[in-house]
C-alpha positions as CSV (number, residue, x, y, z in Angstrom):
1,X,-20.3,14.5,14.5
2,X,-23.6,16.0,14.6
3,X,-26.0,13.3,16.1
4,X,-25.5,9.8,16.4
5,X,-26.2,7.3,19.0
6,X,-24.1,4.4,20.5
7,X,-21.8,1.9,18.7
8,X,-21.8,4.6,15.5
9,X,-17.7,4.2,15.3
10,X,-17.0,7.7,14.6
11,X,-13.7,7.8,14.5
12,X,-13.0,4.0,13.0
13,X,-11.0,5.3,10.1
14,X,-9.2,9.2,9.5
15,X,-7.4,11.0,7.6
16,X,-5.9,14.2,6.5
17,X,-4.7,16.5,3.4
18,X,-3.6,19.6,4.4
19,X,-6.6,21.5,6.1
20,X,-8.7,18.7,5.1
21,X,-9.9,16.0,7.5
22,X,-11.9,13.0,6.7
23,X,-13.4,10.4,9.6
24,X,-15.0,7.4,8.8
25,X,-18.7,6.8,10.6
26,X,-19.0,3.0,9.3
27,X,-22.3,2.2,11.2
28,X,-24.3,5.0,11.4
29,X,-28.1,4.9,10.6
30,X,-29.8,8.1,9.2
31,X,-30.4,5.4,5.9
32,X,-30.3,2.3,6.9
33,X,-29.2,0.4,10.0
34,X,-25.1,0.6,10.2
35,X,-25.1,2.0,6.2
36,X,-22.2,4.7,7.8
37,X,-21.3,7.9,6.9
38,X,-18.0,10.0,6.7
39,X,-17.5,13.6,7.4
40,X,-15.6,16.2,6.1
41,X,-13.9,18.7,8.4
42,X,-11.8,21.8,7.0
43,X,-9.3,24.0,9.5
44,X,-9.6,27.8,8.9
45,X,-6.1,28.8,8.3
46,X,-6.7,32.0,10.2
47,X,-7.7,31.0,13.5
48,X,-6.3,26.9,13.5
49,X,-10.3,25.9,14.0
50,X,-11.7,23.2,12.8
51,X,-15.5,23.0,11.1
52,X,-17.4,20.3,9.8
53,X,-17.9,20.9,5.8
54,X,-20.0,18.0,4.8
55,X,-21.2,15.2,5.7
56,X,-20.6,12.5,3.0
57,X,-23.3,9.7,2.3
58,X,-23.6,6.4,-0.8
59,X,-25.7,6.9,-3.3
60,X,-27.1,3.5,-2.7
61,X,-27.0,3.4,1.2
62,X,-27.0,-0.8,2.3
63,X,-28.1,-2.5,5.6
64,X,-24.6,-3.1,7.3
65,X,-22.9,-1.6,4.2
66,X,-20.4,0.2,6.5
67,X,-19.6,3.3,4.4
68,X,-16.7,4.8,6.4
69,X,-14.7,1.8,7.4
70,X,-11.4,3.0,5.6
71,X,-10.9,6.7,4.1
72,X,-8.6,8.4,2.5
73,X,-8.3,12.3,0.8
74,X,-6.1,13.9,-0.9
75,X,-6.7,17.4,-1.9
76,X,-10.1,17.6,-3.3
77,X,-10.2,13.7,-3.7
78,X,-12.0,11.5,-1.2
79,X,-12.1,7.7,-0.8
80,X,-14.6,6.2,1.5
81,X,-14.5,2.2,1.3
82,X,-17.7,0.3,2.6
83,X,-16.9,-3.6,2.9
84,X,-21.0,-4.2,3.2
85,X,-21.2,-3.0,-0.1
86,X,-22.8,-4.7,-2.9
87,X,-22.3,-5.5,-6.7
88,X,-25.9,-7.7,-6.8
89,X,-26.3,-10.7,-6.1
90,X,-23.0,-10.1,-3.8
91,X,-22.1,-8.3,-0.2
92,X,-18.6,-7.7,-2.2
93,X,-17.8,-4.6,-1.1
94,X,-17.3,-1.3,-2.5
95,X,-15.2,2.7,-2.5
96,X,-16.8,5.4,-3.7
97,X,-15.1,8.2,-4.9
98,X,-16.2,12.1,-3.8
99,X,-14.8,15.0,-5.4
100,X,-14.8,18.6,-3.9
101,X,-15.8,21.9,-6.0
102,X,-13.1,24.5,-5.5
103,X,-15.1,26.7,-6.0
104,X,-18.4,26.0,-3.7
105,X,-16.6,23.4,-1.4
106,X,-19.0,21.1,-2.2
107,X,-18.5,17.1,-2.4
108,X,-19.9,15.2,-5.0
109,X,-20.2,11.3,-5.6
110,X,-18.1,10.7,-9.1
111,X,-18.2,7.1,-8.7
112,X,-18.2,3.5,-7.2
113,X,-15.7,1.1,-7.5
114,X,-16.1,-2.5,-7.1
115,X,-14.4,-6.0,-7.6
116,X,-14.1,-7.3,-10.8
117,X,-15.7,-11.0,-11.6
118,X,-17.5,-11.1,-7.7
119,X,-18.1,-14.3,-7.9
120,X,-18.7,-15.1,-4.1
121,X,-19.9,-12.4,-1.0
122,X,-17.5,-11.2,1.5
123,X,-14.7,-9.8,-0.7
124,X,-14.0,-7.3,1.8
125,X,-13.5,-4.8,-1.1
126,X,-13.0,-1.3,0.1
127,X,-11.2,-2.5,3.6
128,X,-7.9,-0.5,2.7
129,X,-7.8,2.4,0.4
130,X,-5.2,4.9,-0.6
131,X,-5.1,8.2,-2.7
132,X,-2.3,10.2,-4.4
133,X,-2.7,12.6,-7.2
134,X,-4.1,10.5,-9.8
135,X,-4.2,7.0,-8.7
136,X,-6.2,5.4,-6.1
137,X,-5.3,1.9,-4.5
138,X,-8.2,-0.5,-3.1
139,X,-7.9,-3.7,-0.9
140,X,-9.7,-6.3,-1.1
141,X,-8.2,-8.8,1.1
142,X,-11.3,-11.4,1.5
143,X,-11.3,-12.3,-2.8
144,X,-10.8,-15.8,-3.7
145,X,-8.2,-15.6,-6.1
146,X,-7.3,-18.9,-7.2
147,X,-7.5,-19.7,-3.4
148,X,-10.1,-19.1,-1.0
149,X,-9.2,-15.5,1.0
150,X,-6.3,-15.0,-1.0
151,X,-7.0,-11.7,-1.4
152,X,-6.0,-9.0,-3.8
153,X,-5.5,-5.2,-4.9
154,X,-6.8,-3.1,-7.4
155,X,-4.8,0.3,-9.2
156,X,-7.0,2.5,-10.8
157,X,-5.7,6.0,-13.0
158,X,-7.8,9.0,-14.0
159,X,-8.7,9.1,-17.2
160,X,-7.9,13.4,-17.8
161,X,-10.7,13.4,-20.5
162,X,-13.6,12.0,-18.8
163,X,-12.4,12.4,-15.1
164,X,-13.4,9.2,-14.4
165,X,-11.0,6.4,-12.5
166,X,-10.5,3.3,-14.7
167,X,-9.0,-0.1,-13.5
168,X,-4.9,0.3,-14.5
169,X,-4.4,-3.6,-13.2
170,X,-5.7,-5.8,-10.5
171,X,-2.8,-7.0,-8.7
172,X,-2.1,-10.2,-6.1
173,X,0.8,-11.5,-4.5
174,X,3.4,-13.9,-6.8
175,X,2.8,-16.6,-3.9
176,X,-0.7,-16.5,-3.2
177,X,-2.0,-18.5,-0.5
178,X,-5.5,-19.6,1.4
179,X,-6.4,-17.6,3.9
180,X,-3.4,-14.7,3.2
181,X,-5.6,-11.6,3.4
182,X,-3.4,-9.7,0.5
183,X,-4.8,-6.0,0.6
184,X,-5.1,-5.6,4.4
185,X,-3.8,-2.7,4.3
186,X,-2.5,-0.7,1.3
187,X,-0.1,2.3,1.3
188,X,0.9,4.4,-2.3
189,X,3.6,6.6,-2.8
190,X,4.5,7.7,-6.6
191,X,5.4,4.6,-8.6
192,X,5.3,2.2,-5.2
193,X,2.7,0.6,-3.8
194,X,3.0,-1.9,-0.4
195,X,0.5,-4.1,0.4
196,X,-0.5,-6.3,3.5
197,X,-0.6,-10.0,4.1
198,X,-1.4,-10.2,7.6
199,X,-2.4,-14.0,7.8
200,X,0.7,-15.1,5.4
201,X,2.4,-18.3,7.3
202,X,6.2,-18.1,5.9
203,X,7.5,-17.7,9.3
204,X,4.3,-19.4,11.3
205,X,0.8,-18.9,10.9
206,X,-0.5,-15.8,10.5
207,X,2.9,-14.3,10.8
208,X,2.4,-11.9,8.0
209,X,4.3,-10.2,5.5
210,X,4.3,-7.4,2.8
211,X,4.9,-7.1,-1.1
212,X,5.9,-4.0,-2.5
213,X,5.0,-3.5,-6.3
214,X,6.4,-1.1,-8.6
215,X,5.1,0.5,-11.9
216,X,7.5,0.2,-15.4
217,X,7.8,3.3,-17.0
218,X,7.9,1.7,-20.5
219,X,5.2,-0.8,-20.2
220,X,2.6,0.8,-17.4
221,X,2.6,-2.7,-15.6
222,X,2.8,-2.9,-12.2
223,X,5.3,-5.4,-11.2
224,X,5.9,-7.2,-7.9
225,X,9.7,-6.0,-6.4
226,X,10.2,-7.9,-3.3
227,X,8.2,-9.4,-0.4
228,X,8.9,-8.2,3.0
229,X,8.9,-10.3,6.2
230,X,9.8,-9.5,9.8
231,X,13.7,-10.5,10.5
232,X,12.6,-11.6,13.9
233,X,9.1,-13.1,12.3
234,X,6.1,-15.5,14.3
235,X,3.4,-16.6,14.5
236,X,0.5,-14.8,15.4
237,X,2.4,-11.7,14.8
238,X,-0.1,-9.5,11.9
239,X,3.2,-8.2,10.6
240,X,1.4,-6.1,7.8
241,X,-1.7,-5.5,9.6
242,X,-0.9,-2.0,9.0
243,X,1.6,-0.2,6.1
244,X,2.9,3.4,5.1
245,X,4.8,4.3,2.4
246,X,6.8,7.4,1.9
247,X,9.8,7.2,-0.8
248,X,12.3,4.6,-0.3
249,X,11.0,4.3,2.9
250,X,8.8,1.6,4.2
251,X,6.5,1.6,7.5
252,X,5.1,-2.4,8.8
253,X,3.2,-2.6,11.5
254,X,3.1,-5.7,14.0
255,X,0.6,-5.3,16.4
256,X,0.9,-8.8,17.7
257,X,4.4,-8.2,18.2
258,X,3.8,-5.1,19.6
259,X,6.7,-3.8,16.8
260,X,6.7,-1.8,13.9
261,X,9.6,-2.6,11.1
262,X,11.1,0.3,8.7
263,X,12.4,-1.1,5.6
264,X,15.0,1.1,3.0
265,X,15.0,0.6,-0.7
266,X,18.6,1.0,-2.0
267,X,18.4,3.6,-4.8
268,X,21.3,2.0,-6.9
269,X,19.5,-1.8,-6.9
270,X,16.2,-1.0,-5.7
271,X,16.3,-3.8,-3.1
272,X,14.3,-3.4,0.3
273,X,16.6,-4.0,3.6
274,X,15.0,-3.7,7.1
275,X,17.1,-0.9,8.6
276,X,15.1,-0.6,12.0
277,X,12.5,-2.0,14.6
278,X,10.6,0.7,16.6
279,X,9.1,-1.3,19.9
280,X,6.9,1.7,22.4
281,X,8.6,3.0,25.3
282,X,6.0,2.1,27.5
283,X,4.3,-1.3,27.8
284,X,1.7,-1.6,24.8
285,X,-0.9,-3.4,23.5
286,X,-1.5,-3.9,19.4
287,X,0.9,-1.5,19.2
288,X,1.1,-0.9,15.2
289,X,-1.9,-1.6,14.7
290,X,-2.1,1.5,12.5
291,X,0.6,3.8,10.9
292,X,0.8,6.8,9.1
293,X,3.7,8.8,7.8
294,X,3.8,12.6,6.5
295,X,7.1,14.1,5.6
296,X,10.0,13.1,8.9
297,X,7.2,12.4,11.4
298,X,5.9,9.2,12.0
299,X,2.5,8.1,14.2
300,X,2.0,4.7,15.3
301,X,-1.7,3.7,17.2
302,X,-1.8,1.4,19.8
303,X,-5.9,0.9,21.0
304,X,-4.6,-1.9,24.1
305,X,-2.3,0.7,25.7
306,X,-2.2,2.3,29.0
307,X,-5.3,-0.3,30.8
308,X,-7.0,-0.2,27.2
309,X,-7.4,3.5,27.2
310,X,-5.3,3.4,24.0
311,X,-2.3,5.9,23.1
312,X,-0.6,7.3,19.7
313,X,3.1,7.6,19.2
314,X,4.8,10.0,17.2
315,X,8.4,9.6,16.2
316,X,10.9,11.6,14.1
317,X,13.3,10.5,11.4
318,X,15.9,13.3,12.8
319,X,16.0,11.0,15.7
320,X,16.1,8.1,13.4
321,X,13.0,6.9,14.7
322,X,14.0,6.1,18.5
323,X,12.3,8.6,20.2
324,X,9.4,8.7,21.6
325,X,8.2,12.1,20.9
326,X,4.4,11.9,22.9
């Protein structure tokens, strides 16, 4: 980035769309003392380098807001999620949404989402966010939904006459509990969305699990399909921690297990099987803590490994996930 100082976190959150890269800043403070900041960096086809394009700031910058703590972009499309921010009286959390100008390549605030009925602070809205065409997903894992922590998930759609994203249904796990953290992490792919329970207790506490939802064609209703746990489940395992979604495929991370789980849907009765568990090939540490999945090739973080120096994985479905490509 351009400036900064220490403990800024650039680099807490990333992601990518084609020659577009986004990188959370969550506490820098050029507003306000750890308000954050993203940047925008585009790769010139020509030569493979990559420039900063903008640097991307709230409207309504907050002490400890932490803008930048989870991004996501697609195409001209940017989610920045800042769990400091606010719906008054509350520290609810909040995602804004930035779109770019073809034309200019200029980013542009369009709007802030935030929790519906905030009703207590610490929501951690905006602590998972996903983008794809016209739908954006948003965690917000700290909500008291019936319970305290329970946690849920909100869909939102564009709306193609005013451009604006409105609120398609506020989801939550079928078997909410305290404490569950539902909307972790969120991944979206079509008509599929997974969501993280990393604190769930079904097989111990805090083992974790993950519910994958699904949109009816007929009725528009997103509908819970099946929960996942780990086959070889604990506690203290964070399975769910992290998700990635790419078809009928399925990405769970496990960083206290030091395992990531690939599930399958079945096509003909769209149930989810776990098919695989990826383990490093060199001795790890919160290894799955994040995920991501593009096409064949799968990455898999892991900040503990090699003395704490951290290392990233990649992996490729023509080798069925086994090797280690890096």
């Amino acid at each position: 980035p351009g400036g900064g100082t220490t403990q800024d976190w650039f680099g807490y959150s990333v992601s990518i769309s084609g020659d577009t890269a986004l990188v959370g800043w969550g506490r820098e403070d050029s507003s306000v003392e750890d308000s954050g900041a993203a940047y925008v960096f585009v790769r010139e086809p020509s030569t493979g380098v990559w420039s900063d394009q903008q640097k991307l700031e709230p409207s309504d910058p907050r002490f400890r807001g932490y803008f930048g703590n989870n991004v996501a972009v697609d195409g001209n499309i940017a989610i920045v999620g800042a769990t400091g921010g606010a719906v008054p009286p509350y520290v609810s959390g909040a995602a804004y949404v930035f779109e770019r100008d073809p034309a200019t390549g200029v980013w542009t605030e369009i709007q802030k989402l935030a929790p519906t009925e905030v009703t207590a602070n610490n929501n951690a809205f905006g602590g998972a966010v996903a983008v794809e065409g016209e739908r954006i997903v948003v965690g917000s894992n700290g909500e008291d939904v019936g319970v305290i922590d329970s946690g849920a998930t909100y869909i939102y759609s564009r709306d193609s006459g005013t451009g604006l994203w409105a609120l398609e249904q506020k989801i939550r796990a079928s078997d909410a509990g305290a404490s569950d953290a539902f909307g972790v992490s969120v991944s979206l792919s079509g008509d599929t969305v997974i969501v993280g329970a990393f604190f769930d207790d079904d097989n111990g506490s805090a083992s974790g699990s993950a519910y994958v939802f699904v949109r009816d064609g007929g009725t528009g209703q997103w509908i819970q399909q099946q929960k996942l746990t780990a086959s070889d489940g604990a506690m203290f395992k964070y399975f769910g921690q992290s998700t990635a979604l790419e078809g009928n495929l399925a990405f769970v991370g496990s960083p206290g297990a030091d395992k990531a789980y690939v599930f399958e849907r079945d096509p003909s009765n769209q149930t989810w099987s776990e098919t695989q568990i990826i383990t490093p090939s060199i001795t790890s540490g919160d290894f799955s803590e994040s995920l991501a999945i593009s096409g064949n090739q799968l990455v898999i973080g892991a900040s503990r490994t090699n003395l704490s120096k951290g290392a990233a994985f990649i992996y490729s479905e023509a080798a069925n996930y086994n090797i280690d490509a890096s």
